[in-house]
N, C-alpha and C positions, 0 to 999 in steps of 0.2 A: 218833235219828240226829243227828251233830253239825251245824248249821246250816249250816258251811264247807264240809262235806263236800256238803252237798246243794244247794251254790250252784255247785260245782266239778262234780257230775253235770249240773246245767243247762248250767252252759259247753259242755261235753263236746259235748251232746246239742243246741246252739244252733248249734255251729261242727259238726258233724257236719252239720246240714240245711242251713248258707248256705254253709260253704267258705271263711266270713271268721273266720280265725283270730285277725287282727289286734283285732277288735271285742271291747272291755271283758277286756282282755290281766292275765293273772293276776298278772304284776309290781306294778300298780297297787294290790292288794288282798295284797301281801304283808306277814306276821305284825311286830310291828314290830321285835323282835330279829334279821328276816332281814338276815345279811350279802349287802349286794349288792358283787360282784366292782370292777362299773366304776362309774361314777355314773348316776343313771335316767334321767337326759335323756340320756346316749350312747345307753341302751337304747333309750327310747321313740324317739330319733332312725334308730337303724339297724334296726325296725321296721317304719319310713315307708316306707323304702327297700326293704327286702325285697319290702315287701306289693306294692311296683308288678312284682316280677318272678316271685316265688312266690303266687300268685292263687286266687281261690275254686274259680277252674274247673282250676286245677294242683291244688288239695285234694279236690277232689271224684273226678278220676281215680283219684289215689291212693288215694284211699279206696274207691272201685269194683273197682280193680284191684289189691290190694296187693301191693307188691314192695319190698325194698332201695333206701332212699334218703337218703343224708346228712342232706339239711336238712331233712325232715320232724320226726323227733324233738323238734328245738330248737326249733322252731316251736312243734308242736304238741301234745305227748304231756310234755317233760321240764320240768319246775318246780324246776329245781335253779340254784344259781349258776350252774355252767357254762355250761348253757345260753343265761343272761343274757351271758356271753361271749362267748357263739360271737354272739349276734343283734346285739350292739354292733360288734365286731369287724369281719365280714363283710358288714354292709350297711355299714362304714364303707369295705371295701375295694370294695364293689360301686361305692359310690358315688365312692372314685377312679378307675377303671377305667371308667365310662357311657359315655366319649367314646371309649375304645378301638375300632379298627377290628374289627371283626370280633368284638365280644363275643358276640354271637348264640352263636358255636358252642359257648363253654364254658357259659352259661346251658342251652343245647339240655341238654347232658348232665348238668345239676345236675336237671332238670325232667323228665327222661323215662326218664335211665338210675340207676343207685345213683350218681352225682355225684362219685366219691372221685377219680377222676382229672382229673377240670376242675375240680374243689376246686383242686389240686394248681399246676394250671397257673395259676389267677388268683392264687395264693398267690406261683406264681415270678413272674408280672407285673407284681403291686402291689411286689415287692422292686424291680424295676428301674425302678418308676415313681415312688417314693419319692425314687431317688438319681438322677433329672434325665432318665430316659430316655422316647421316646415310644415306648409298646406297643401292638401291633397282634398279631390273632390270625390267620395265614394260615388259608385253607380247608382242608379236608382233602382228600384225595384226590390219586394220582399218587405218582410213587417216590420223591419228597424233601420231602415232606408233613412240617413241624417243627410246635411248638405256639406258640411266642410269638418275635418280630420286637422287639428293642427297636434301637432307634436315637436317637443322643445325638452331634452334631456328623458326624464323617467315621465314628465307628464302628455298625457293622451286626452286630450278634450274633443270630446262629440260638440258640433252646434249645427240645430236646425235653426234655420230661419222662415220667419211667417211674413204673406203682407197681405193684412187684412184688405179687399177690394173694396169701393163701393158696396153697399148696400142699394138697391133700386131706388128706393123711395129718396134714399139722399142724394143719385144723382137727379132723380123727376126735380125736386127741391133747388138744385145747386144749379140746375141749369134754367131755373124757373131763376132765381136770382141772377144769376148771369146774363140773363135778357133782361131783364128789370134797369141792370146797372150801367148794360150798354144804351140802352134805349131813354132813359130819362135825361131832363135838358141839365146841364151848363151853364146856363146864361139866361138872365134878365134882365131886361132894360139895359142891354147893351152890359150889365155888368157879370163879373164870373160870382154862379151859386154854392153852396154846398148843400145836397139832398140827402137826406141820411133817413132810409124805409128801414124797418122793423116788421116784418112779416109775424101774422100770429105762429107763433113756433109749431101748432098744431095743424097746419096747411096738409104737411106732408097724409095726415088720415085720411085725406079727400082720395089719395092716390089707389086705383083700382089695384089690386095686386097679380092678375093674369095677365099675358101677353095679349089677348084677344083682343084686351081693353086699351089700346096703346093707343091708337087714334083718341078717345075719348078721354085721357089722360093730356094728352097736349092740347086738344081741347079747353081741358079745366084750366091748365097751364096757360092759355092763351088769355082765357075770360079775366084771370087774375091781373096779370100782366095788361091788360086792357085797362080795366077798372082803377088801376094802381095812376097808369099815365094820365087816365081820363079828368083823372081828380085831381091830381098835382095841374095840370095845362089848364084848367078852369080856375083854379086859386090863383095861379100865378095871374093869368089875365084880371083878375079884382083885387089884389093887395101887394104888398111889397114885404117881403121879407125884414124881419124875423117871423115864421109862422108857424102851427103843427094843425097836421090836419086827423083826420079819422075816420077809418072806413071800415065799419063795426064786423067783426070778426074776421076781417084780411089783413088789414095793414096800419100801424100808426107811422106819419111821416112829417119829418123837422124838416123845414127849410128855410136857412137863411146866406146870410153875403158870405161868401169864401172868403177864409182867414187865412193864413200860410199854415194854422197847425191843424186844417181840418180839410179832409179830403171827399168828404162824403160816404156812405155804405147802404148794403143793402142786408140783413142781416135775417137770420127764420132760425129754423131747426133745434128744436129744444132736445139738447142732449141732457139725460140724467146722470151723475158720476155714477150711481148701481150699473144703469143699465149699461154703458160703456165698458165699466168693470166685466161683467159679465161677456159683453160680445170679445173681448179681449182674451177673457179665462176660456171660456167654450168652443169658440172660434179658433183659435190660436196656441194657445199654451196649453191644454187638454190634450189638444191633437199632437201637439210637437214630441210630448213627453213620451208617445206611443213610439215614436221614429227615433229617438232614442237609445241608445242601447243598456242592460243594467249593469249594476254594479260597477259602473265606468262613470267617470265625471261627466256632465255636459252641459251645456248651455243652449238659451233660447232666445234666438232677436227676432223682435217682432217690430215691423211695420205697423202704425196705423194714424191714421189721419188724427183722431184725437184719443185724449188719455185721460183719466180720472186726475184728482190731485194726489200727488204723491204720499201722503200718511194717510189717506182712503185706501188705494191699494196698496199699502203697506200691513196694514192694520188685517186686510185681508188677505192678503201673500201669506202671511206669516201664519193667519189660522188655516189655513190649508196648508200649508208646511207641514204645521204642527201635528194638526190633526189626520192627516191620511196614512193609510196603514199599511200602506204598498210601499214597492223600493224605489217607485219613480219619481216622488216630489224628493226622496233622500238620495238621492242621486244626481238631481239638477240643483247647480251651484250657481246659478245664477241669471236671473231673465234681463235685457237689455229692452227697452220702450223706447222707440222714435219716435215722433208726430208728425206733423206735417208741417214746411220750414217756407215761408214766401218772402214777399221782398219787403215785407210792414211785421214780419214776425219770425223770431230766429229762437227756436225753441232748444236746451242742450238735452238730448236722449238722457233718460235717468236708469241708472243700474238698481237692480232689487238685486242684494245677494240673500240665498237661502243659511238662514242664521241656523237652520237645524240639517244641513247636506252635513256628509257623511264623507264630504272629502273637501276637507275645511285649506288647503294648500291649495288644491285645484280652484277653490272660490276664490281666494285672496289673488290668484296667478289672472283669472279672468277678469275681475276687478280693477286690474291693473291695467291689463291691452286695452279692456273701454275705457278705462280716464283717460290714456294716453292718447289716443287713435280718434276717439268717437268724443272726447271730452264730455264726457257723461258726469252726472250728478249723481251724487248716491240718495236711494230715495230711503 
C-alpha cells in the first residue's frame, strides 16, 4: 500500500472518532506540484473560521445521521482545489458577516438542513456588505418574513432570496445522463473517442410522477441506458469512426476520434424559454413578492439552474410591471437571476431593474451592489 494512501485512511478514521476535521488538515501535506486555487494562509485562515461554526459535534451528527449538506463535502470528504476555494472563500465571508444581526438563522440552516439556500442568502449579504451596507437577517416567521435587511444611510432594502430545487423529472433525466456519460467507452482501437448522445428531449414524459412508481422509474432509466450502451458497443465493433447512429425515439449518437476541442456530451431535456419563464415567475418571484414588505423598497435573488434569454423575460418583466394593480411588483426594484456556473460554462447573473418601482433611488442603489459584487448584466 502506498504510504499516503494509508496516512490518508488514518485521517479519515482519526476525524471520523473526534469530529475535528480541522486537526492536521490535508492542504498542509499537499503533493508539491499541487496547484493551490487561492494562497494557504487564506486557506488555513478561513479554516480557523469555519471550525468555530461547523464543530466536532456538528461532524459527528452528520455522520450519525447522514443527509444532504453543502459544507460537509468541502470540509471533509473533498481534496481537490475547489474545495480549497470554497473553505478560503466562505470563512472569509463568515467572517465578514459575525457581527451581522441575526446570523444565527442562516448558520441554523448551513448546520442542520442541506444549507443551499442560506448558502444563498449570506452570499446576497456579504454583496451588500462589501458595498457600504449594514446586514441584518430578520427572523423568520409571519406573512412578510424576507431574508436580509441591508441599510446604508436613509436607504432600507428588503431582499428575499429563492432557489429554485430540482424538479423530479429533471433529476430522473439528469441522473439518467449522468450514468449514460459515465458508463460509455473512451477508447477504440486502442485510440481516445469522442461520444456525443442527444437524448430525445421528451424521455423525461416516460417518468411516472408518484413515489410508488420509483422502482419502475429506474427501471425505465436503466432500459434506456442499456439500449443507448448496447448500440454504441455493437457499432463500434463493425466500423471505425467518424459515425452517427440512431435509436428511433431514444437517442441520436455521434462518434468519432477525440480532437482537443471536443470532449464528448450527453445531452436530453427540452427546456422551453415560456415554460422556464413561468416556473421562475410562479415558483419564485410570485412567492418572494408576498415576503416582502409594502410600500418599502425590495429586491428578489433568485437561484435557478436555467433562465430564459434575457429580452424574453425582459419583454415579460416589464408587462407585469406594468400591468399589475397591486403595490408589490411597485415596490420591487429589482430581481437578480443566477444559473447554474460549472467548469465548461461561467454564466454572469443578469439584473432586471423594475423600470416602473416606485423607488427609482432604491433601484439604481441595488443595481449597483449587483454589478459590483455579483458582476451582473443588466437584462
Amino acid at each position: 500500500m502506498d504510504p499516503n494512501e494509508s496516512t490518508e485512511l488514518d485521517d479519515f478514521d482519526r476525524v471520523a472518532a473526534t469530529g475535528e476535521w480541522w486537526i492536521n488538515p490535508w492542504w498542509e501535506h499537499a503533493e508539491p506540484n499541487f496547484l493551490f486555487p487561492v494562497p494557504l494562509e487564506k486557506v488555513r485562515h478561513g479554516a480557523e473560521v469555519l471550525r468555530e461554526y461547523f464543530d466536532a459535534e456538528w461532524y459527528k451528527r452528520l455522520a450519525a445521521e447522514p443527509r444532504k449538506n453543502l459544507v460537509f463535502p468541502y470540509l471533509c470528504l473533498e481534496r481537490a482545489s475547489w474545495a480549497l476555494s470554497f473553505i478560503a472563500t466562505f470563512g472569509a465571508r463568515l467572517e465578514r458577516l459575525q457581527n451581522a444581526e441575526g446570523l444565527s438563522r442562516p448558520l441554523c440552516g448551513l448546520r442542520e438542513r442541506d444549507g443551499k439556500s442560506a448558502f444563498l442568502e449570506l452570499e446576497v449579504a456579504e454583496g451588500f456588505a462589501e458595498t457600504g451596507y449594514h446586514v441584518s437577517f430578520p427572523k423568520e416567521g409571519g406573512p412578510k418574513s424576507f431574508d436580509v435587511l441591508a441599510v446604508k444611510d436613509e436607504l432600507r432594502i428588503a431582499v428575499e432570496c429563492k432557489r429554485l430545487m430540482d424538479e423530479e423529472w429533471e433529476s430522473w433525466e439528469e441522473e439518467l445522463m449522468r450514468e449514460i456519460g459515465f458508463t460509455c467507452p473512451h477508447q477504440h482501437d486502442g485510440r481516445d473517442i469522442s461520444v456525443d448522445i442527444a437524448l430525445n428531449p421528451r424521455l423525461s414524459q416516460l417518468r411516472m410522477g408518484m413515489e410508488e412508481y420509483a422502482p419502475l422509474n429506474k427501471a425505465l432509466s436503466a432500459g434506456i441506458k442499456q439500449a443507448v450502451l448496447a448500440e454504441l458497443e455493437a457499432a463500434l465493433a463493425s466500423f471505425s469512426p467518424p459515425h452517427e447512429l440512431f435509436i428511433p425515439e431514444v437517442a441520436r449518437i455521434g462518434v468519432d476520434w477525440k480532437k482537443s476541442e471536443s470532449f464528448g456530451s450527453v445531452s436530453g431535456m427540452e427546456r422551453s424559454a415560456p415554460a422556464t419563464f413561468r416556473r421562475i415567475f410562479q415558483n419564485a418571484l410570485l412567492p418572494a413578492l408576498k415576503q416582502l414588505p409594502r410600500a418599502k423598497p425590495g429586491a428578489v435573488v433568485i437561484y435557478s439552474k436555467y433562465a430564459p434569454p434575457a429580452p424574453f423575460f425582459r419583454l415579460l418583466f416589464d408587462a407585469a410591471c406594468k400591468a399589475d394593480g397591486s403595490d408589490s411588483f411597485s415596490d420591487l426594484v429589482a430581481v437578480l437571476i443566477c444559473t447554474l456556473q460549472t467548469v465548461f460554462q461561467s454564466t454572469p447573473p443578469t439584473v432586471f431593474c423594475n423600470r416602473f418601482a416606485a423607488h427609482s433611488v432604491a433601484a439604481d442603489a441595488v443595481k449597483e451592489v449587483f454589478s459590483k459584487t455579483f458582476r451582473a448584466v443588466e437584462g
